[in-house]
C-alpha positions as CSV (number, residue, x, y, z in Angstrom):
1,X,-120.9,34.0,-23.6
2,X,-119.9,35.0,-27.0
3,X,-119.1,38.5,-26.8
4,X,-118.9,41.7,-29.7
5,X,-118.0,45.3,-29.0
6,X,-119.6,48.1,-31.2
7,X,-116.9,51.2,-31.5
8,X,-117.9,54.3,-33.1
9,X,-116.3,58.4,-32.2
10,X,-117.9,61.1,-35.0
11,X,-116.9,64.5,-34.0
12,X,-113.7,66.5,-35.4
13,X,-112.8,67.1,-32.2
14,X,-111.9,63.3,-31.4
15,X,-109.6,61.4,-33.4
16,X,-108.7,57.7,-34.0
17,X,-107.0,57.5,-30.4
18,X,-110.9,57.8,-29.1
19,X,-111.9,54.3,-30.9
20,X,-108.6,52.5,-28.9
21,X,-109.3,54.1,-26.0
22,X,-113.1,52.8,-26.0
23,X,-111.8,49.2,-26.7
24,X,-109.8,49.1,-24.0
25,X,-112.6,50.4,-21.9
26,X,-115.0,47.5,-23.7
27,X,-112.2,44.7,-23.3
28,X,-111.9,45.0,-19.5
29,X,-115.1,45.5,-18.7
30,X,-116.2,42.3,-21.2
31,X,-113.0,40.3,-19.1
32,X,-114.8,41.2,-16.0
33,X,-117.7,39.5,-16.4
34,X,-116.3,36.5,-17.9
35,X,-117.1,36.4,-21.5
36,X,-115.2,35.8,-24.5
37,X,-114.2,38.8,-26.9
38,X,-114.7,37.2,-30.6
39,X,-115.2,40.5,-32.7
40,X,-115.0,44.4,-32.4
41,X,-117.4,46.5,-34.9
42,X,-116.0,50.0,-35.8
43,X,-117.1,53.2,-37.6
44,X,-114.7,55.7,-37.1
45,X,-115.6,59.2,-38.1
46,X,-119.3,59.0,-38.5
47,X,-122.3,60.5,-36.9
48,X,-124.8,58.9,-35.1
49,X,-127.4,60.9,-36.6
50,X,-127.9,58.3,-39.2
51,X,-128.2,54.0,-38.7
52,X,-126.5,53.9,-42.4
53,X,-122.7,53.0,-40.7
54,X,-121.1,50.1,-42.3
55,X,-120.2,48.2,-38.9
56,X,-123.1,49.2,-37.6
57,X,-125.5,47.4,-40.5
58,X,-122.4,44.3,-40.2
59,X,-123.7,43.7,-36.4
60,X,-127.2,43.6,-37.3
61,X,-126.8,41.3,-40.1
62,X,-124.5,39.3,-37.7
63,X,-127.1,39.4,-35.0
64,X,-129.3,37.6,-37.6
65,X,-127.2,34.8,-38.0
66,X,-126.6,34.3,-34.1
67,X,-123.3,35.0,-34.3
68,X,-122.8,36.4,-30.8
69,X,-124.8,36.5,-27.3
70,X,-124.0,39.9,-26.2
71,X,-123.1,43.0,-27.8
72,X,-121.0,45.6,-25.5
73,X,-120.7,49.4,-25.9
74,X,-119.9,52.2,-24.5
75,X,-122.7,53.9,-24.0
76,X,-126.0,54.4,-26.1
77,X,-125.5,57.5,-27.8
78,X,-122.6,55.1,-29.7
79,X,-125.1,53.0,-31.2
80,X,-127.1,55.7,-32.1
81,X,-128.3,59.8,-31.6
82,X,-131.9,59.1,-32.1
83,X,-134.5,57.0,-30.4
84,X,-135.9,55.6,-32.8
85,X,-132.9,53.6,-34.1
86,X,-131.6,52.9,-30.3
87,X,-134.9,51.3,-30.0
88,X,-135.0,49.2,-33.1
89,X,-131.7,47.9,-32.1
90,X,-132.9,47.0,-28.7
91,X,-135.8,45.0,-30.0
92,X,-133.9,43.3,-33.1
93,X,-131.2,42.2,-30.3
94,X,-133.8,41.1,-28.1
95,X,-136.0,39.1,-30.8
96,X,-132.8,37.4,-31.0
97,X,-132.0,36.7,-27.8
98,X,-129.2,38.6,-28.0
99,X,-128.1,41.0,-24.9
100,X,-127.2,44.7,-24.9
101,X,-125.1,46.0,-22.5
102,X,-123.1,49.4,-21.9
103,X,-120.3,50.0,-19.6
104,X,-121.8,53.0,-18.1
105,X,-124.9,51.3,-16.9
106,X,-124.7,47.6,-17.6
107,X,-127.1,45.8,-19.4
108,X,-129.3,48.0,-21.4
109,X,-133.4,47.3,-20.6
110,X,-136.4,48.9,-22.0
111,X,-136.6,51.8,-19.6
112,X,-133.0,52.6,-20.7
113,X,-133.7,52.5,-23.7
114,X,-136.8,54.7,-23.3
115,X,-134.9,57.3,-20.9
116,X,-131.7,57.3,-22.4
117,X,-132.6,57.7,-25.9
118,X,-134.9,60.7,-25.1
119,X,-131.9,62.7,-24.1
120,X,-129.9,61.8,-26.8
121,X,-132.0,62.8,-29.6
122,X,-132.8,66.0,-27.5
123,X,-128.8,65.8,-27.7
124,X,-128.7,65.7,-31.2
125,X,-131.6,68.7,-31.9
126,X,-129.7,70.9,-29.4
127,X,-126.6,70.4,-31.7
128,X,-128.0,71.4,-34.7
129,X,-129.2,73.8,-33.9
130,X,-126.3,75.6,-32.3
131,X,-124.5,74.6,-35.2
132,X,-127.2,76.4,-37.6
133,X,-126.9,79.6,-35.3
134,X,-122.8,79.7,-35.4
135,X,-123.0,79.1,-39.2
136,X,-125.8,82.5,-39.4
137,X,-123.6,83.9,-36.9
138,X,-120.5,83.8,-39.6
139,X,-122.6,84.6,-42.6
140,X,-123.8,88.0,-40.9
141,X,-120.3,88.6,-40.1
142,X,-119.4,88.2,-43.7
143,X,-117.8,85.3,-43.6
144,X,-118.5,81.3,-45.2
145,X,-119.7,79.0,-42.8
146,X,-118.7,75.8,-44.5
147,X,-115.9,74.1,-45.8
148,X,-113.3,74.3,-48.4
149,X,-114.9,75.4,-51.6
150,X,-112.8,74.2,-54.6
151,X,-112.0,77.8,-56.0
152,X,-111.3,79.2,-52.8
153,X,-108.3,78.6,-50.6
154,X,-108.4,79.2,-46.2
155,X,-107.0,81.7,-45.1
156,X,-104.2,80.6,-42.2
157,X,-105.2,81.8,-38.8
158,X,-108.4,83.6,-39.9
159,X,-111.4,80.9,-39.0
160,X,-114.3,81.2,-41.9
161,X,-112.3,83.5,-44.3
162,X,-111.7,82.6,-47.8
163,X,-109.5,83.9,-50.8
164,X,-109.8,83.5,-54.5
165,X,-107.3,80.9,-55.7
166,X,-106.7,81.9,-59.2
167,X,-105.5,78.9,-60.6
168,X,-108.6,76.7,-59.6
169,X,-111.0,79.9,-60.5
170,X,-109.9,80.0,-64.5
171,X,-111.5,76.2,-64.1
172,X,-114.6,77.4,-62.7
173,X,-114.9,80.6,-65.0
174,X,-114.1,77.9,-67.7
175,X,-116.9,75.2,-66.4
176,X,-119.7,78.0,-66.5
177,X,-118.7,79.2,-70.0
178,X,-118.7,75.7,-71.0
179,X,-122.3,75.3,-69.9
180,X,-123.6,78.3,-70.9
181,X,-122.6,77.7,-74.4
182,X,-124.8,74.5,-74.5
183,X,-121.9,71.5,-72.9
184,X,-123.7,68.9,-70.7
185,X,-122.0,68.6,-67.3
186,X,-120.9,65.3,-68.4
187,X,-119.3,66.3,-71.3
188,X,-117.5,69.5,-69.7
189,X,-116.7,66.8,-66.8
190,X,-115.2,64.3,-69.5
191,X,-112.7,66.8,-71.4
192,X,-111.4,68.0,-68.0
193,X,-110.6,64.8,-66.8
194,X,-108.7,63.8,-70.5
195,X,-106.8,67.0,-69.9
196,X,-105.9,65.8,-66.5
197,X,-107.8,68.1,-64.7
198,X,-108.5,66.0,-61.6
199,X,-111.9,67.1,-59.2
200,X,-111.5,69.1,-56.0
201,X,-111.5,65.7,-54.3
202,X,-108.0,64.5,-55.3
203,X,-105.4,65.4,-53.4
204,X,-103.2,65.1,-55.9
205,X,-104.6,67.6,-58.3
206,X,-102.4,70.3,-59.5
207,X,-104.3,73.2,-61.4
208,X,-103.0,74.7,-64.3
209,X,-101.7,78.0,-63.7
210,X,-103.7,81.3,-64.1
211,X,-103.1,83.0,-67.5
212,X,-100.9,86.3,-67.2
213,X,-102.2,89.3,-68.7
């Protein structure tokens, strides 16, 4: 049989090592049972929360066209945190004849699909929430609970604490004036980039130094 792996590791706390290590999980356990490896699908770095992962939408338009027999994964929180999208992608496979299978259980049937999805969506809830509570957790303590803020710069060694980067804050200070005085964001965003001024996006961007007084 014609088989496809699906590959997929979201969390900051894995790295691009994780989608090897599942291929060479996927390619012993496809040479195993005899079938031939003709593709792997990968989406490395995003969440399963949502079905919108380039690969991901590559397999089921190649599933369409009957491109392979059997799709292999890891397990079924890869393909997907909630149940609703595990399912759809159980039933489009199936309409289609093709198989599902993951290593951990082998191939994937209706009551997997059914069980198993159930506790990944409850896996998924449980997750954001935590996450919601840490993030209250560092704004009572006074501290920002997201990311790098372009006007801000981390603080080394002190999780959640920020300082005032002067340099980026006279382009801030300079954005609101701008607006206030009647600018469009369009137009404030058009004269900053002919001046060079790059977003907080661009790793290359180099802001211009902070006036002295």
């Amino acid at each position: 049989m014609r088989a496809v792996i699906y590959a997929r590791y979201s969390s900051d706390n894995q790295s691009e090592a994780s989608i090897e290590d599942q291929l060479e999980v996927y390619r012993r356990y496809i040479e195993r049972q005899g079938w031939t490896l003709i593709r792997t699908y990968e989406d490395r770095a995003l969440s399963g929360a949502s079905d919108k992962r380039p690969a991901y939408q590559q397999l089921l338009a190649e599933a369409e066209r009957d491109k392979f027999d059997v799709v292999v994964s890891e397990a079924l929180d890869r393909l997907g945190r909630r149940l609703s999208d595990v399912a759809r992608l159980h039933d489009h496979l199936e309409f289609r004849g093709v198989k599902l299978h993951a290593v951990n259980i082998g191939q994937v049937t209706t009551l997997h699909v059914g069980l198993l999805g159930t506790m990944a969506q409850l896996y998924l809830s449980d997750l954001k929430e935590k996450t919601r509570r840490g993030q209250l957790g560092r704004v009572l303590a006074g501290k920002i609970p997201g990311g790098k803020a372009y006007g801000y710069t981390l603080v080394e060694g002190q999780r959640g604490e920020r300082q005032v980067n002067d340099a980026e804050a006279t382009v801030v200070q300079r954005i609101f004036r701008d607006f206030a005085a009647g600018k469009s964001p369009r137009a404030i965003a058009k004269a900053l980039d002919a001046e060079g001024i790059a977003g907080p996006d661009d790793r290359s961007f180099q802001a211009p130094q902070a006036p002295r007084n």
